[in-house]
C-alpha positions as CSV (number, residue, x, y, z in Angstrom):
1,X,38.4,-49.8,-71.9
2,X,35.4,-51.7,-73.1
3,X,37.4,-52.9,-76.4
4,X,40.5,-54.1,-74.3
5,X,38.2,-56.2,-71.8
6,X,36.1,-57.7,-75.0
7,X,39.6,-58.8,-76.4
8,X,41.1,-60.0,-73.3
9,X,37.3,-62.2,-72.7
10,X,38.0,-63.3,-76.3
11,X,41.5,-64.4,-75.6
12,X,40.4,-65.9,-72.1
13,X,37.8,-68.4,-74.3
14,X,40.1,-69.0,-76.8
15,X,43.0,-70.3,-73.7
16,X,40.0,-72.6,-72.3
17,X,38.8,-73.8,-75.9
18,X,42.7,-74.9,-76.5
19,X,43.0,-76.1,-73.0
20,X,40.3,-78.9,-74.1
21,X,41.3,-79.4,-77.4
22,X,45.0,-80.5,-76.0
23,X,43.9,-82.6,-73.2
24,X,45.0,-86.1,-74.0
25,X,44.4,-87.6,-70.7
26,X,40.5,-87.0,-71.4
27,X,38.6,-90.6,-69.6
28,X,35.0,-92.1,-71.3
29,X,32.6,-92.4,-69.2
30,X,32.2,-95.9,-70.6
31,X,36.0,-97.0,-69.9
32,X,35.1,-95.8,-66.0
33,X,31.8,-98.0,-66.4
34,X,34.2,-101.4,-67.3
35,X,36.8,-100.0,-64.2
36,X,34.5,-100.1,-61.8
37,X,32.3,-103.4,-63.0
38,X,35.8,-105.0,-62.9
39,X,36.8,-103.6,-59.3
40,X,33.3,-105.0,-58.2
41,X,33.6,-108.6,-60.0
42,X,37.4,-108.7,-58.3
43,X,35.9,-108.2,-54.8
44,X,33.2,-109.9,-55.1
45,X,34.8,-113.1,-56.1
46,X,37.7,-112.7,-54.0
47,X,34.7,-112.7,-51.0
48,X,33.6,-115.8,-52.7
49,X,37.2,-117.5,-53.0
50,X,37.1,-116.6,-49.3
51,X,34.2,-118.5,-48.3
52,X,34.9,-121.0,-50.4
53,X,39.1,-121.2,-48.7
54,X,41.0,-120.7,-51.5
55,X,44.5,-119.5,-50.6
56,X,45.6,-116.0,-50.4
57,X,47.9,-116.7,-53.2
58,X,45.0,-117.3,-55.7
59,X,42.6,-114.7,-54.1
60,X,45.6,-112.4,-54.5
61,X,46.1,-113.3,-58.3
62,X,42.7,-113.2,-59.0
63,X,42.1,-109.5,-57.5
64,X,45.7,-108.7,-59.6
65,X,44.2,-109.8,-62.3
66,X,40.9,-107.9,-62.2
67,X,42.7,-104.6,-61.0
68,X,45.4,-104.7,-64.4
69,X,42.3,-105.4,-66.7
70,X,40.2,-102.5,-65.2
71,X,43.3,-100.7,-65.6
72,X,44.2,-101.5,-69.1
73,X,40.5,-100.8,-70.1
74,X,40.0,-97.5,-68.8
75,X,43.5,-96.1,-69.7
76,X,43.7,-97.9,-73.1
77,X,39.9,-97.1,-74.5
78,X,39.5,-94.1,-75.7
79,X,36.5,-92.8,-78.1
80,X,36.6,-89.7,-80.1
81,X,33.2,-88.0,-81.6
82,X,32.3,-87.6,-85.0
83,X,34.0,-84.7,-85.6
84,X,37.2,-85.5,-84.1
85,X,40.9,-86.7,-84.5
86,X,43.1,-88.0,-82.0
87,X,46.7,-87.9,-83.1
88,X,48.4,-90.8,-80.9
89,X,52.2,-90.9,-80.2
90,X,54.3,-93.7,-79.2
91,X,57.0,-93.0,-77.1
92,X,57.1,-89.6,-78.5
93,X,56.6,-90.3,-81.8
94,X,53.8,-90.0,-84.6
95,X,52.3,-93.6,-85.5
96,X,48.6,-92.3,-86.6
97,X,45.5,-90.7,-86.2
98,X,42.7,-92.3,-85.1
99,X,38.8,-91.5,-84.7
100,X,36.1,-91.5,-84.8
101,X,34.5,-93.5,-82.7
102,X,36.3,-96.5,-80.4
103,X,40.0,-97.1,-80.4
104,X,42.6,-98.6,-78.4
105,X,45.8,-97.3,-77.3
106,X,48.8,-98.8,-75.6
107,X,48.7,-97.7,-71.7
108,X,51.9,-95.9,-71.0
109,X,53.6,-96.3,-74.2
110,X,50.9,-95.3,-76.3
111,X,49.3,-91.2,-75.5
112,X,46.8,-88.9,-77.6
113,X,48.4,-85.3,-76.7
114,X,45.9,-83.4,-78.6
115,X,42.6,-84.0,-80.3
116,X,41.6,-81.9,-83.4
117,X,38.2,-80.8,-84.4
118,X,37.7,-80.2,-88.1
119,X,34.3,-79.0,-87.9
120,X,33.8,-75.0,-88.9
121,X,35.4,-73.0,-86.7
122,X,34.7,-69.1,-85.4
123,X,38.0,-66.9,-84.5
124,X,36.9,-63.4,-83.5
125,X,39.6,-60.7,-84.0
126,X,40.3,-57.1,-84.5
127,X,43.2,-54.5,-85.0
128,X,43.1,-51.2,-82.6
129,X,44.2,-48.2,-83.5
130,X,45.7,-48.8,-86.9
131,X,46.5,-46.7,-89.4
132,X,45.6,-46.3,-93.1
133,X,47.6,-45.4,-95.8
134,X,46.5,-41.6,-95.5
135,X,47.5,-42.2,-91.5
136,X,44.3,-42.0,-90.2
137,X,43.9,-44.4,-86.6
138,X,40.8,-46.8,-87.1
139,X,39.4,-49.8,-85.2
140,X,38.6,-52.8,-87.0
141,X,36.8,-56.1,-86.0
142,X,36.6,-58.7,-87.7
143,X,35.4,-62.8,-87.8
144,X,37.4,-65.7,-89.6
145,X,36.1,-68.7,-90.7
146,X,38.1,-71.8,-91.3
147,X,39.1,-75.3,-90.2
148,X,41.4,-78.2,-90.2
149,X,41.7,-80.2,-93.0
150,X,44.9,-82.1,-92.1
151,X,44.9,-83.0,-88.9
152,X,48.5,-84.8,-89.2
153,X,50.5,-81.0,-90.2
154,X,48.0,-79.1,-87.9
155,X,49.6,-81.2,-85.0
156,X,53.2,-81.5,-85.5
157,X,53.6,-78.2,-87.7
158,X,52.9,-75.7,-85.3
159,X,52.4,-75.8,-81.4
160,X,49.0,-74.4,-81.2
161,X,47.6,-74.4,-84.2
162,X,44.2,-72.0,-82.6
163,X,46.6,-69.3,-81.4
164,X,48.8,-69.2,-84.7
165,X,46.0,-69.1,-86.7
166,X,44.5,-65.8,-84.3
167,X,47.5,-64.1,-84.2
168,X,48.1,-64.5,-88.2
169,X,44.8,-63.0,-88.7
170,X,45.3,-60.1,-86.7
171,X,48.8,-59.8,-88.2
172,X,47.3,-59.8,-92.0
173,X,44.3,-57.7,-90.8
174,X,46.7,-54.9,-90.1
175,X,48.8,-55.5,-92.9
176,X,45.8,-55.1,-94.8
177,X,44.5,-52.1,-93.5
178,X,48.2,-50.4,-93.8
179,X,48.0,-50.6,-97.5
180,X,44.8,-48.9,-98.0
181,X,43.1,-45.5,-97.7
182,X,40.2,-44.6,-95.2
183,X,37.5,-43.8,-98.3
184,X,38.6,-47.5,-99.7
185,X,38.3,-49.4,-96.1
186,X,34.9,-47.8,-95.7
187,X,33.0,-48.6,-99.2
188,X,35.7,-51.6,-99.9
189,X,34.8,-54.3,-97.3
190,X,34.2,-57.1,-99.7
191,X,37.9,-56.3,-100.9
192,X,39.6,-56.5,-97.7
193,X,37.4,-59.6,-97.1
194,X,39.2,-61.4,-100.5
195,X,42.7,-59.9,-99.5
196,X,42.3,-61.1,-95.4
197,X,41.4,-64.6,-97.1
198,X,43.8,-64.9,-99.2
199,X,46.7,-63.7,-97.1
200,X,45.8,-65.7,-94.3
201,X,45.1,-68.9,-96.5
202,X,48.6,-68.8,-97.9
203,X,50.0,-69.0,-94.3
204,X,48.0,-71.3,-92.8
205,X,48.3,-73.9,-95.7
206,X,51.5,-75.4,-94.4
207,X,49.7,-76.1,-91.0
208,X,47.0,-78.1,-92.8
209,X,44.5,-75.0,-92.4
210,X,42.2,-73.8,-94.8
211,X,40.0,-70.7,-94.8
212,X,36.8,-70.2,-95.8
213,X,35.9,-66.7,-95.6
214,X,36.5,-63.4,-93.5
215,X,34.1,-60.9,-93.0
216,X,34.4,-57.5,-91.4
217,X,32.0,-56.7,-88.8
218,X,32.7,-52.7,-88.2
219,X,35.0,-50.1,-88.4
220,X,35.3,-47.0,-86.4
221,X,37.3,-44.2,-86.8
222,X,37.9,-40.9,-84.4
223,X,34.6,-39.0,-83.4
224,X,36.6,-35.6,-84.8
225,X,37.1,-37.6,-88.0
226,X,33.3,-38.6,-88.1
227,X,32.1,-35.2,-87.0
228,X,33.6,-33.8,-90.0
229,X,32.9,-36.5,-92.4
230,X,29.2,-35.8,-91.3
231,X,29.6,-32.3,-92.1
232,X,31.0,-32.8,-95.5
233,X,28.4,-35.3,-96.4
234,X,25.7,-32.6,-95.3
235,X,27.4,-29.7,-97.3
236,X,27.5,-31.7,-100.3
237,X,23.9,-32.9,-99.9
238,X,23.1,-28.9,-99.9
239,X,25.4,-28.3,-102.9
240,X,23.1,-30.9,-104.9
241,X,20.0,-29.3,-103.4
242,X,20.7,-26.0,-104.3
243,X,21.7,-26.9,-108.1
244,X,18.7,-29.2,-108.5
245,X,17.0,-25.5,-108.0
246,X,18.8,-23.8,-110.2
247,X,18.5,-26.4,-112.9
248,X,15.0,-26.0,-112.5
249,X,14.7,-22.5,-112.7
250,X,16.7,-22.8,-115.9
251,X,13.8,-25.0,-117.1
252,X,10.9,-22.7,-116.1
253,X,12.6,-19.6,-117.5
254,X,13.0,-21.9,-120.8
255,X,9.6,-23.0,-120.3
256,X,8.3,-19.3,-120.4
257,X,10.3,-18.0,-123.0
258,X,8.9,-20.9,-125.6
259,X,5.3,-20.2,-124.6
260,X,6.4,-16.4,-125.1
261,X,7.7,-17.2,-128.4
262,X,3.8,-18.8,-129.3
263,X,2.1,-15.7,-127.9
264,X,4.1,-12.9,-129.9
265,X,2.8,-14.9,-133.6
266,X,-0.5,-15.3,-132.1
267,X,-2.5,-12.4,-130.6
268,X,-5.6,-14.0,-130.5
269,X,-3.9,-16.9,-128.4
270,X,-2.7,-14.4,-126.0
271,X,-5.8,-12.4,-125.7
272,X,-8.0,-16.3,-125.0
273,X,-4.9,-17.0,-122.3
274,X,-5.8,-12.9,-121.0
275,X,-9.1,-14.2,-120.6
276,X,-8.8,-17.4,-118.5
277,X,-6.9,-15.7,-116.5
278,X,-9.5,-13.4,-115.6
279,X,-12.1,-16.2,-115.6
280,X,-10.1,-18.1,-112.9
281,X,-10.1,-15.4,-111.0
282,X,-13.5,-14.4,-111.1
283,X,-14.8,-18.0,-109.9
284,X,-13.5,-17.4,-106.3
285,X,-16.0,-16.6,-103.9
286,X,-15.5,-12.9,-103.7
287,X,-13.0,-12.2,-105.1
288,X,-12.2,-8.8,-106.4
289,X,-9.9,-8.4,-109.6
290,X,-9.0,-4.9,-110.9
291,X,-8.4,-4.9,-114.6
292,X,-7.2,-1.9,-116.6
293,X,-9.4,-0.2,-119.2
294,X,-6.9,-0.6,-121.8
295,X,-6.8,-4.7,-121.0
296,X,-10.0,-4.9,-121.3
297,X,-10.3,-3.1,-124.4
298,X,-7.9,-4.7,-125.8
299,X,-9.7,-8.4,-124.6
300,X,-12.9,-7.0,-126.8
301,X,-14.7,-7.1,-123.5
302,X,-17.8,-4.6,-124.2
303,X,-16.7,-2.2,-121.9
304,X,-17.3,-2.3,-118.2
305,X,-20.9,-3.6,-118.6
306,X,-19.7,-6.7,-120.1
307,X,-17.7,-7.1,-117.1
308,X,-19.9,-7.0,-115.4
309,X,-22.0,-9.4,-116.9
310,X,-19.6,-11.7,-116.8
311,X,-19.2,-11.7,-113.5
312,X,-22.9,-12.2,-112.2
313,X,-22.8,-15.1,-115.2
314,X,-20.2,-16.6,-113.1
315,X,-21.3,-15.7,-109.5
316,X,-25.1,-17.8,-110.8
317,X,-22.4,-20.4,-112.2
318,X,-20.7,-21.0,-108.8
319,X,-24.0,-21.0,-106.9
């Protein structure tokens, strides 16, 4: 409901935004300024013509006059902005474009149906419930960049060059998404992004409209689908885990047999390795270690005495 009443809203502003980019009957404010100077010069000197007893014939002339000028002026000026093109017919046919700035048109016979903007302009637009290539629904939204650059074929080439240009979008957006699997729409934006461009460019081309870039904004696909996605992701995260381990268990046990290797040559190196052991036991606050006799005989100890020894040597040591 909330994805149909954002694409509704964006159709309702993109009605109004064509609504006053067709409006040819659009007035200056400075052609109303000259209207209504003229309408107060007319009755101003037709109060002085009064006074002064002119005829009504002349007085009626004069305010004739005044009222045809005022309305040539504000019917026949017309000024477009900067970033604007007025496409003027005459009697129903083409003669120009004109803009910007001031211009004049014939009252009547002369009438700008349509004014086109050829700054940068935004179309939002999306494809519901679509489906991939491996038929799986998504929702896609999307932006499109792009504007007029011939303002003569946007005009007369299509009726509503805005809508075409929406609906074409949408159209190659789903195209787009048809031919392509979930996995590929997912880490493949800046793919779809040259495809949308390029199929939308060659149909807009003929109605003098060029674009510039599309970009995807989001894509979302059924909670099931993502629950399970999730679940993957999370039991192939554990996979790695779990043979990181083992790898490194493979290491230590490689690590041990090698230093195994160096004690069975050397028995002296075994017997020093015997005895740090011991000693890093023994410098613990007390801490008790049980060796067997037959360790220690075979360490060269001295018997239990040296033991001993060595222990009250490292006891003084630690205090």
């Amino acid at each position: 409901m909330a994805r149909r009443t954002k694409s509704l809203s964006v159709e309702s502003r993109m009605a109004v935004s064509t609504a006053s980019t067709t409006s040819g009957g659009r007035i200056p404010s400075v052609a109303i300024a000259i209207w209504a100077l003229l309408n107060m010069t007319a009755v101003l000197l037709a109060l002085w013509m009064d006074w002064m007893g002119v005829s009504t014939l002349w007085m009626l002339l004069e305010t004739g006059g005044f009222g045809i000028a005022g309305l040539w002026i504000l019917f026949g000026l017309k000024i477009a902005d900067q970033w604007e093109k007025a496409v003027v017919l005459r009697l129903g046919r083409f003669i120009g474009l004109r803009g910007p700035g001031l211009f004049w048109i014939v009252p009547v016979i002369d009438r700008v149906p349509i004014w086109i903007d050829h700054r940068v302009m935004v179309t939002p637009f999306s494809a519901e419930k679509t489906l991939t290539m491996d038929t799986v629904p998504v929702d896609v939204d999307a932006v499109l960049f792009w504007l007029v650059w011939d303002a003569e074929k946007a005009a007369l080439e299509v009726e509503d060059y805005r809508v075409a240009i929406a609906w074409a979008a949408q159209t190659a957006l789903r195209e787009v998404i048809g031919q392509m699997n979930l996995a590929d729409i997912l880490v493949g934006r800046a793919r779809m992004d040259q495809d949308l461009q390029r199929i939308i460019d060659e149909r807009t081309t003929p109605w003098g409209i060029t674009v510039q870039s599309v970009e995807i904004r989001d894509v979302v696909i059924p909670q099931d689908l993502e629950d399970a996605m999730s679940r993957q992701a999370q039991a192939e995260r554990e996979r790695q885990a779990r043979v990181i381990l083992g790898e490194s268990e493979k290491q230590i046990a490689q690590s041990f047999a090698d230093a195994s290797v160096a004690y069975r040559d050397n028995p002296t190196a075994l017997h020093l390795r015997a005895m740090n052991m011991l000693f890093e036991g023994l410098k613990e606050k007390g801490a008790l270690v049980i060796v067997p006799s037959s360790a220690v005989e075979t360490m060269n100890l001295g018997g239990l005495s040296g033991m001993v020894s060595l222990a009250k040597s490292v006891g003084s040591e630690g205090k």
